[in-house]
C-alpha positions, 0 to 999 in steps of 0.5 A: 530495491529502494528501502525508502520506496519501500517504507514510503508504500506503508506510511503513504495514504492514497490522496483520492478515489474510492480508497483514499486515506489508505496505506498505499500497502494496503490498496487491494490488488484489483485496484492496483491492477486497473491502474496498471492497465489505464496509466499510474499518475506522474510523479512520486505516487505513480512510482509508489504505485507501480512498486506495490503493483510489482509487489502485490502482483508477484505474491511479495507484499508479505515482504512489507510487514516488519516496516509497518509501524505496530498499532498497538492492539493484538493481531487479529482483535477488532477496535474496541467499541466506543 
């Protein structure tokens, strides 16, 4: 497995639909799951897109989390309020 695919799954966003501007690695399993069933689109994102599909769908998403850039708030605390 390509480790830059891999970093690509958690600095991408998804470009349209009802989940865009969310990390690719962060796009919920049904979502993924559709596209499996109706065609990823061409080209890079549908690559991405079949992989977090792999991913998600054989329980290894875990696998992600030490690419992910830390945010910066402690885990588990929601935003501060503005």
């Amino acid at each position: 497995m390509d480790p830059e695919l891999l970093q690509l799954l958690v600095t991408r966003v998804m470009p349209f639909g009802k989940y865009q501007g969310r990390l690719i690695a962060d796009l919920p399993g049904p979502y993924l799951a559709w596209f499996a069933r109706k065609g990823f689109p061409p080209g890079e994102l549908g690559r991405l897109l079949a992989l977090m599909h792999e991913l998600d769908h054989n329980g290894l998403a875990s696998l992600l989390a030490p690419l992910r850039k830390p945010s910066g708030k402690p885990p588990g605390k929601p935003p501060a309020p503005r």
